[in-house]
C-alpha positions in Angstrom: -19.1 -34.2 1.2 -19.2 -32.2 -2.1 -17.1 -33.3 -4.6 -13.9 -31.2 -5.9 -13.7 -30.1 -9.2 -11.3 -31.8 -11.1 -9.2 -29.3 -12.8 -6.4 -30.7 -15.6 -2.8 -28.3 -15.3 -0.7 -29.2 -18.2 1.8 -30.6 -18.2 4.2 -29.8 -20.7 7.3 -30.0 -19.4 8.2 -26.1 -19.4 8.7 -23.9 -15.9 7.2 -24.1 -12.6 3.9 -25.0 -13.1 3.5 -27.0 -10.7 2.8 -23.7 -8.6 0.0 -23.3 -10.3 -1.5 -26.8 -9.4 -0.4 -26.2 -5.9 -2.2 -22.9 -5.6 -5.4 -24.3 -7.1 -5.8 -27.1 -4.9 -5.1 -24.4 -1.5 -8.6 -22.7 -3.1 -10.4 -26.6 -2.9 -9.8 -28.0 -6.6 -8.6 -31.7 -7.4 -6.2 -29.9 -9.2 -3.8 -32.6 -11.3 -0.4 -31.9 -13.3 -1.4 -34.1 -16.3 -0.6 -35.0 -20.0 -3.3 -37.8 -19.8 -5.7 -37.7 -22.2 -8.5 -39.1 -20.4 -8.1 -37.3 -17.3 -7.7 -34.1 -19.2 -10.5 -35.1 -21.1 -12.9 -36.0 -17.8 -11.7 -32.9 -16.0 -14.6 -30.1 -15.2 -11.7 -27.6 -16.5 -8.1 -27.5 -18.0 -5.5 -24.8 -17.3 -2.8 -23.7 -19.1 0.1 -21.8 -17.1 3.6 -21.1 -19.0 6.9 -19.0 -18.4 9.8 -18.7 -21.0 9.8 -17.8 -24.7 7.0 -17.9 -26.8 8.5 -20.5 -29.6 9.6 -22.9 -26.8 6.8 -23.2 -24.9 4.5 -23.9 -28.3 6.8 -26.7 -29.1 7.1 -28.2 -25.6 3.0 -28.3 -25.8 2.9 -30.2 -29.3 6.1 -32.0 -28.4 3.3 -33.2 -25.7 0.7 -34.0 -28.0 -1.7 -31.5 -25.8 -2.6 -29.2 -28.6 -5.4 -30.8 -29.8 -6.3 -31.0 -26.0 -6.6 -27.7 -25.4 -8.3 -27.2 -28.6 -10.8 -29.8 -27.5 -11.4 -28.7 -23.9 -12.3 -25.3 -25.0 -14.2 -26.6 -27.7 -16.5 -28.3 -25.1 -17.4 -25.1 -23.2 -15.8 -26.0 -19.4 -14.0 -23.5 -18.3 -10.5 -22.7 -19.3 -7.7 -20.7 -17.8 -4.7 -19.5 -19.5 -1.6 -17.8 -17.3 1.0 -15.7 -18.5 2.8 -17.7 -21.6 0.2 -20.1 -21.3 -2.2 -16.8 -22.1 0.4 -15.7 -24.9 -0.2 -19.4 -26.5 -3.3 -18.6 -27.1 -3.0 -15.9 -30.0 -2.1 -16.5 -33.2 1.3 -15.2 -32.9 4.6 -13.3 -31.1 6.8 -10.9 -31.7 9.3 -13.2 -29.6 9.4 -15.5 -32.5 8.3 -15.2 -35.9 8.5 -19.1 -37.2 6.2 -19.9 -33.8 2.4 -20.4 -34.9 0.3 -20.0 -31.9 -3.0 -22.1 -30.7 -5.3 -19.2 -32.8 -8.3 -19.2 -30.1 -8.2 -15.4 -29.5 -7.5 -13.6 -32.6 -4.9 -11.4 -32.3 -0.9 -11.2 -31.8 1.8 -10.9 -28.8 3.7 -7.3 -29.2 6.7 -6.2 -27.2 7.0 -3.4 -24.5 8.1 -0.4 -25.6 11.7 -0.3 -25.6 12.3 2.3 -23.4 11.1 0.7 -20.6 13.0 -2.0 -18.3 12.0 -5.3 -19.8 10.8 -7.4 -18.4 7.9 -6.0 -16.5 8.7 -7.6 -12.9 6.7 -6.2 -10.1 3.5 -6.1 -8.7 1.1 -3.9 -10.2 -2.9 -2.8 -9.9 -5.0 -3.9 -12.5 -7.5 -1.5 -14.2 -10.8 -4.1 -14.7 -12.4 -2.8 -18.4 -14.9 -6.0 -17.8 -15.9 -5.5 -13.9 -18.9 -8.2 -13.7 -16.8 -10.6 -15.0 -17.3 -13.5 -12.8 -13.3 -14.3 -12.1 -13.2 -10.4 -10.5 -16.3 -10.8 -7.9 -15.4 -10.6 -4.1 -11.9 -8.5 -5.8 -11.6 -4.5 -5.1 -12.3 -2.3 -8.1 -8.2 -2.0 -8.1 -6.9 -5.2 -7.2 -3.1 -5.9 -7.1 -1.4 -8.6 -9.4 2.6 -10.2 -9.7 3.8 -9.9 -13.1 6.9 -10.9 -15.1 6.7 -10.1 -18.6 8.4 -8.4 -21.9 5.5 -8.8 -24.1 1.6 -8.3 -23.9 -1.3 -9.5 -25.6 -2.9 -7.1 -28.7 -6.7 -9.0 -29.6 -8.5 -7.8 -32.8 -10.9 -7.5 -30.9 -10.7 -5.3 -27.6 -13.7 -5.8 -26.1 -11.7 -9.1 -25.1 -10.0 -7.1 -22.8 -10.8 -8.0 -19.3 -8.2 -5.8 -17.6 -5.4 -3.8 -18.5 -2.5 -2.3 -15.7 0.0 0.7 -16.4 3.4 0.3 -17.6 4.9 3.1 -19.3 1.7 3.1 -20.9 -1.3 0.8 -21.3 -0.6 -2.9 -21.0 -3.2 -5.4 -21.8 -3.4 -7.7 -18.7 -6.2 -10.1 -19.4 -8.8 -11.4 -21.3 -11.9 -13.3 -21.5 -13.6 -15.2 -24.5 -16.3 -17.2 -24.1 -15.2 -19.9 -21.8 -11.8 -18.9 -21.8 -9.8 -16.4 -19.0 -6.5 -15.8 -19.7 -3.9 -13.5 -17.6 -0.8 -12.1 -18.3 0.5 -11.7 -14.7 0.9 -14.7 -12.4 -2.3 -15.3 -10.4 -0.8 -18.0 -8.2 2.2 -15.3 -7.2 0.1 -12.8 -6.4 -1.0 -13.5 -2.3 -4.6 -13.0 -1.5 -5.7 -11.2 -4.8 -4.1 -13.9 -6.8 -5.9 -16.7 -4.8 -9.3 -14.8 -5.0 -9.1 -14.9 -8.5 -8.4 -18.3 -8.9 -10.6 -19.2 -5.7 -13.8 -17.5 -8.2 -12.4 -19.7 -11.1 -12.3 -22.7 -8.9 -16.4 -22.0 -8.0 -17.1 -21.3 -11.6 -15.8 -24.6 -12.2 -18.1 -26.3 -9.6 -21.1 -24.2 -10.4 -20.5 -25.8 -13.8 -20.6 -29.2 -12.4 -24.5 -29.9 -11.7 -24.9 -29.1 -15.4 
């Protein structure tokens, strides 16, 4: 029988996310809610979902002494997924909250919606994929459809980072890839058969990585 891949969803205390976990393990991950430092540590990949404000969910995640986990499990090179504010965590910094210092491991900043549109963002939308080869797209249409619920989006230094943007009034930057890191700004494990395809591909990356 071939082993699962053990993915580590942490667990800081802050929204649903035990959807996420839920929603990994329905595409064949050992997928475990965890603030264990081992397991996180042993686990073929660590994710990183989030929903709230900015601010809060950075101190929930030191609160939890997981930090310097995430900072290590991307550090190693296994792959890494970020989801909505667990993407936003990832910057340097948000509008939402200026005192809040984000994790730093994609340069760049979180930036409000325009104003003149209904905030937040809560529908499903299509997603326009800038970086079509990526691996976390494959077996998805060219325009695949995504769940998101959002007031803010994602603004890297660099946007060749930008994996996928959708349309909102304008351009909205949807997600991102660095390294070993995917992030998304719309809720992969609310959004039905093109949500689960995504994370069904992240869940075979994360084997694939396992006979290394």
């Amino acid at each position: 029988m071939t082993e699962q891949p053990l993915i580590a969803v942490l667990d800081y205390g802050i929204g649903n996310l035990r959807s996420a976990q839920k929603a990994l393990q329905r595409c064949g991950a050992d997928a475990r809610l965890t603030v264990d430092h081992g397991l996180i540590a042993e686990a073929h990949a660590v994710v990183l979902p989030g929903v709230g404000a900015f601010g809060a969910c950075m101190a929930a995640l030191r609160e939890a002494d997981l930090e310097i986990e995430v900072e290590n499990a991307v550090d190693s090179g296994r792959p890494f997924l970020g989801i909505c504010v667990g993407m936003q965590m990832l910057f340097d910094s948000s509008a939402e909250d200026d005192d809040a210092v984000g994790l730093g491991i994609i340069p760049g900043s979180i930036c409000w919606l325009p104003s003149e549109l209904p905030r937040p963002q809560m529908q499903w939308n299509v997603l326009d994929l800038t970086l079509p080869d990526d691996r976390m797209f494959v077996g998805l249409s060219s325009e695949p459809w995504m769940y998101f619920v959002h007031s803010l989006h994602a603004v890297p230094e660099d946007p060749a980072l930008i994996a996928a943007t959708c349309t909102y009034g304008g351009v909205v930057n949807a997600a991102f890839r660095r390294d070993n890191v995917f992030a998304t700004q719309f809720h992969p494990e609310k959004s039905a058969a093109w949500g689960l395809a995504l994370l069904g591909n992240f869940v075979r990356l994360v084997a694939g990585t396992m006979a290394g």
